[in-house]
C-alpha positions in Angstrom: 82.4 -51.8 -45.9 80.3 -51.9 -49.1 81.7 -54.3 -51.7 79.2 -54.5 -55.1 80.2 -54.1 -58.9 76.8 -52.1 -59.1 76.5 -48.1 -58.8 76.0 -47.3 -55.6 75.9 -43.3 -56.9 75.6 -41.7 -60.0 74.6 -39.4 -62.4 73.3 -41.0 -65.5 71.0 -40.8 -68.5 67.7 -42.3 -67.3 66.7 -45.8 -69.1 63.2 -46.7 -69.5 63.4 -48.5 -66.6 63.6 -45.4 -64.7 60.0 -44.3 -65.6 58.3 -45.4 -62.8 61.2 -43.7 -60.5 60.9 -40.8 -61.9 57.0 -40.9 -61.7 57.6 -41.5 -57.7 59.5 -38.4 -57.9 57.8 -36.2 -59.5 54.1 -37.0 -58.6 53.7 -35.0 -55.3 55.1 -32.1 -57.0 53.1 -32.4 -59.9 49.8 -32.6 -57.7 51.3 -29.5 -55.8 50.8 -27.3 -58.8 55.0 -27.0 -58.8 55.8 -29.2 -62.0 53.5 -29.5 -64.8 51.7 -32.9 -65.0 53.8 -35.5 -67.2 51.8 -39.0 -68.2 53.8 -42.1 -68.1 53.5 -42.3 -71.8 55.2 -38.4 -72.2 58.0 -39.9 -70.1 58.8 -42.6 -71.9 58.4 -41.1 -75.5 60.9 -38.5 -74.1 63.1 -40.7 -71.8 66.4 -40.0 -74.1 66.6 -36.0 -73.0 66.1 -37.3 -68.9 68.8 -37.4 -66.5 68.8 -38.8 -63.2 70.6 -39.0 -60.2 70.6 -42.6 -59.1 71.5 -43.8 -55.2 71.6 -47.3 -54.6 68.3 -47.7 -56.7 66.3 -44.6 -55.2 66.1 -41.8 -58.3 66.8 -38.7 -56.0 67.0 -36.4 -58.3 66.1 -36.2 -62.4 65.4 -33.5 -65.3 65.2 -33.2 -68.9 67.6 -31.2 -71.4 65.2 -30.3 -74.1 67.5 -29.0 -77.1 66.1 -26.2 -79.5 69.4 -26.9 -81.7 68.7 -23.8 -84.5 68.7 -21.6 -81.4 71.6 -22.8 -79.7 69.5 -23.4 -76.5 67.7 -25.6 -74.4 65.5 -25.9 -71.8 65.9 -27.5 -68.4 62.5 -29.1 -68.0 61.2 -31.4 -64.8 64.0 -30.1 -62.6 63.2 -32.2 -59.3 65.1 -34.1 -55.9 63.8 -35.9 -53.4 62.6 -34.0 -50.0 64.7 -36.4 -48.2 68.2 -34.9 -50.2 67.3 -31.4 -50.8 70.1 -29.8 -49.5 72.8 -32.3 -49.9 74.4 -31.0 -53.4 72.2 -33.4 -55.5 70.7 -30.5 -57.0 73.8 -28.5 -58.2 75.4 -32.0 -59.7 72.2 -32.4 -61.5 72.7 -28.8 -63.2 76.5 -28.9 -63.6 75.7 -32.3 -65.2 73.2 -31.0 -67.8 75.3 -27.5 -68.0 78.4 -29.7 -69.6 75.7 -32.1 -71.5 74.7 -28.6 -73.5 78.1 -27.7 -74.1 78.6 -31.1 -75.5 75.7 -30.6 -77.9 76.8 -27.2 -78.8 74.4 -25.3 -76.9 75.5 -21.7 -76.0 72.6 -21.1 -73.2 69.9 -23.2 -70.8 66.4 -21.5 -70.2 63.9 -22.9 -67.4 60.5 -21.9 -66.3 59.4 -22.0 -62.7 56.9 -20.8 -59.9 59.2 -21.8 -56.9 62.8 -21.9 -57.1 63.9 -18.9 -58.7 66.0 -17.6 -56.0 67.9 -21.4 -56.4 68.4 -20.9 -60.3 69.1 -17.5 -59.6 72.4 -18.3 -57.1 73.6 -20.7 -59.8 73.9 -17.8 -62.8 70.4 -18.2 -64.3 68.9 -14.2 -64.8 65.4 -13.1 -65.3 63.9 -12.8 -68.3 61.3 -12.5 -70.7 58.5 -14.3 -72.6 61.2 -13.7 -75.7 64.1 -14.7 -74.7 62.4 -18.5 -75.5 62.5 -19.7 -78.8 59.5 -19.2 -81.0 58.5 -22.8 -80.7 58.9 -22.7 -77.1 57.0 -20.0 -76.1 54.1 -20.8 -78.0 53.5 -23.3 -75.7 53.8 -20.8 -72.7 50.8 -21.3 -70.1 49.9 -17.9 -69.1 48.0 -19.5 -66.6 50.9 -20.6 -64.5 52.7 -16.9 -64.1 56.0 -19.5 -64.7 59.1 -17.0 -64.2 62.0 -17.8 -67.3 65.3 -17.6 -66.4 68.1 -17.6 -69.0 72.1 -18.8 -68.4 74.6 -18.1 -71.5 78.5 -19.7 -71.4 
């Protein structure tokens, strides 16, 4: 038995004291050419559009919801779980969690870019698309470099 009054599991809006977390998380895929580097700084400035899945004080999952509000869209940005629970649903809360956070801001439709998980996205109603089906402002900032796929889901 596990008596506490903290969370022991949860899906949350990340704090500032969930930097560093996130950081743990995300570094190895960073470095594996699979996320785009973030500084500590960037996370912080941006902390407010980060969600994270907390468990017993291990972030095991986190990613942003970037609103582009004129457009009715936003991007799901830093999408990343722990090797250790890949495979254990964290993933899909995370994106059902962020699905009904755009809803709540009056988004009609999610976008992401990515060079590995496609076929994941892909299962859970994201389609291919094209360089402009991203807002103007958005895909100025495309990196050719990185071939990144885009996949679009409307509700």
């Amino acid at each position: 038995s596990l008596v506490t009054a903290d969370l022991y599991e949860g899906t949350r809006q990340a704090s500032i004291d969930d930097v560093g977390g996130i950081l743990e998380l995300i570094e190895p895929l960073e470095q594996a050419g699979v996320l785009v580097p973030r500084s500590r700084e960037r996370l912080e400035t941006n902390i407010g559009h980060y969600t994270v899945v907390d468990r017993d004080g291990l972030i095991v999952a986190c990613a942003a919801l970037l609103p582009f509000e004129k457009k009715k869209a936003g991007e799901i940005a830093c999408f990343a779980v722990h090797p250790d629970y890949r495979g254990s649903g964290y993933g899909t809360a995370l994106l059902e969690h962020l699905e009904q956070r755009a809803r709540r801001l009056g988004l009609s439709r999610l976008f992401l870019l990515t060079t590995r998980t496609s076929h994941w996205f892909m299962e859970r109603g994201f389609s291919p698309a094209g360089l402009t089906a991203l807002p103007v402002a958005r895909r100025r900032l495309y990196n050719y470099q990185r071939n990144a796929k885009i996949y679009v889901k409307a509700f």
